[in-house]
C-alpha positions in Angstrom: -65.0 219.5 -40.4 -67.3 217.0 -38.7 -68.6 214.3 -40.8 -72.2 213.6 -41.3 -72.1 210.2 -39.7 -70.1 211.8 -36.9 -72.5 214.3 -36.3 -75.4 212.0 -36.4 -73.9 210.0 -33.5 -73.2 212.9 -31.6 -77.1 213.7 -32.2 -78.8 210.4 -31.8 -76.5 208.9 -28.8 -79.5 208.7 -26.5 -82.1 211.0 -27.9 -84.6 210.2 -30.9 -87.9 211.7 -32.1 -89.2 209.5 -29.3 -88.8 212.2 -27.0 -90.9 215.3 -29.0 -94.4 215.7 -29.8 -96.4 214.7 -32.4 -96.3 218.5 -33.8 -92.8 219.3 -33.6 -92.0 216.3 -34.8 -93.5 217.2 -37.8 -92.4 220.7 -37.8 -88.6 220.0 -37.5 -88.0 216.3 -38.8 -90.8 216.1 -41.2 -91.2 212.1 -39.8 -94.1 211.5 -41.5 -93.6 213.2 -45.0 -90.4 211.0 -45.6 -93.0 207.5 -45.2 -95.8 209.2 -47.5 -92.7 208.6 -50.2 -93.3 204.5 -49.6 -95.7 203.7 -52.5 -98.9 202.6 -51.4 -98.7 199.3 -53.7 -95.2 198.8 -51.5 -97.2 199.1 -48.5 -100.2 197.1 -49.6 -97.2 194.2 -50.6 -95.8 194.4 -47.4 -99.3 193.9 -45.7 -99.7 190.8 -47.6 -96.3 189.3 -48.3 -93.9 187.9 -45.8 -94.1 187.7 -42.5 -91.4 189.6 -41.2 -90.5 193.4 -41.5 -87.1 194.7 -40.6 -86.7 198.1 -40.4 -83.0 200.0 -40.1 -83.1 203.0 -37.9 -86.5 203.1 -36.9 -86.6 206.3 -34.5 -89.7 206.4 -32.4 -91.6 203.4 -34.3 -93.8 205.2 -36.4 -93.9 203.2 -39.3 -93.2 199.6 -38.1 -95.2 199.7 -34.9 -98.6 199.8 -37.0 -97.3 195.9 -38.4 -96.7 194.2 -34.7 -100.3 192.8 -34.7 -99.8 191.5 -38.1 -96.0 190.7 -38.3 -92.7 189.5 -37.0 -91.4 193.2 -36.9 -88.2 193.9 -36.2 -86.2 197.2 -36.0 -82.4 198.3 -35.8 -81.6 201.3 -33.7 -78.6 203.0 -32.4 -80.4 205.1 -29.1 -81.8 203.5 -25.9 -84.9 205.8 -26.1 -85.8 204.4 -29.7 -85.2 200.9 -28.3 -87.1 201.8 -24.3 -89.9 203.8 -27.4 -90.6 200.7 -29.9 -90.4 197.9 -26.9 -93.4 199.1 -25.8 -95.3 198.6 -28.7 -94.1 195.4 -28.8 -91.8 195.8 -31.8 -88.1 193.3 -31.2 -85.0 196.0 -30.9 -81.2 195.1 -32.1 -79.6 197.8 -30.5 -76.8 198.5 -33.0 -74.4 201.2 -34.2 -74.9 200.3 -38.1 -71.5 202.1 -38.4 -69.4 199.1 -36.4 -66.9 197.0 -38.7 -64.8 194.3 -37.1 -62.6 192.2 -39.1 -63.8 194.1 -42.3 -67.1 192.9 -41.7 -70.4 194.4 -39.8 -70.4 194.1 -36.1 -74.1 193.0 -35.8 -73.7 190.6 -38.9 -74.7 187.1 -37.6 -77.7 189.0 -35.7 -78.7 190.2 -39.2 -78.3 186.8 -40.6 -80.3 185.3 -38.1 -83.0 187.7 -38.5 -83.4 187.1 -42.3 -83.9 183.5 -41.7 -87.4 184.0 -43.8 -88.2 186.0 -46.0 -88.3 190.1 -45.1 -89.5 193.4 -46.3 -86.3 195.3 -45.2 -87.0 199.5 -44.8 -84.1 201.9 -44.6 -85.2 205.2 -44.9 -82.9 208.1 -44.2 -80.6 205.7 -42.6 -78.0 205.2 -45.5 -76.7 208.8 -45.6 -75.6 208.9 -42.2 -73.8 205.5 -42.8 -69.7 205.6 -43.4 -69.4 204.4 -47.2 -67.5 201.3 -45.8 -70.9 200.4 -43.4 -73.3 201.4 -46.5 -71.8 198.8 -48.6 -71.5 196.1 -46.3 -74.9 196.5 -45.1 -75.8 196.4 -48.5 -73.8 193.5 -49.7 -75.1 191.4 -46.0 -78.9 191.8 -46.9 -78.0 191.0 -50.8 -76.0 187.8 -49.2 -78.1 186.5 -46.6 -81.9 187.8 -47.5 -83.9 185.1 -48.5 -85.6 184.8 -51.9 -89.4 186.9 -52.1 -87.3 189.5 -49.6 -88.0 193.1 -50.7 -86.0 196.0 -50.0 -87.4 199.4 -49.9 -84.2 202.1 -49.4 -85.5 206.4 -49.7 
């Protein structure tokens, strides 16, 4: 049987919600019901603290993109479209397969390191369950070792 993280490679390798309308976006992937979750005192926070936001697996930009005017945003993505899709609104892409270890650690980790330099409000939302347990926890443990202090971390 196919794992989950297999399969989502399979799925996303060069295709993201970038590439579907507004309404079947929210017909099949539900993209926008899955941000109402972020409380709105979270949000207001993030509009108002730090000056960064890093966002893992950010699909087509919706959330993040709204920040660029306001923010250093930043977003980690695994598909060219998603990168090609949030380049345009001006949004920096780490094109990244957040399931590459090397050495036992993450693949992209002195990127990551560099990019929570200041604080950050760090978003992962429907990212961690298509992670191999082994990339989950070293994500994890990377933000917990290198974020700065008034970092927040939203995970759903």
């Amino acid at each position: 049987m196919q794992s989950k993280y297999d399969m989502y490679k399979k799925i996303w390798n060069g295709y993201t919600t970038a590439q579907l309308s507004e309404e079947t976006k929210d017909k099949c992937f539900e993209t926008k019901k899955h941000f109402a979750n972020i409380p709105k005192e979270l949000v207001q926070k993030f509009k108002e603290e730090n000056n960064r936001i890093i966002q893992f697996g950010c699909s087509d930009g919706h959330y993040i993109k709204n920040f660029v005017n306001q923010k250093s945003v930043i977003g980690y993505d695994y598909a060219q479209t998603s990168i090609h899709e949030n380049e345009k609104h001006g949004v920096v892409m780490r094109q990244v397969d957040l399931n590459t270890i090397c050495d036992n650690q993450l693949s992209y980790e002195s990127v990551l390191q560099k990019d929570l330099e200041l604080p950050s409000n760090i978003l992962m939302i429907r990212v961690l369950e298509y992670l191999k347990p082994q990339a989950a926890a070293l994500l994890i443990f990377a933000l917990i070792d290198h974020a700065k202090p008034g970092s927040r971390l939203h995970i759903d």
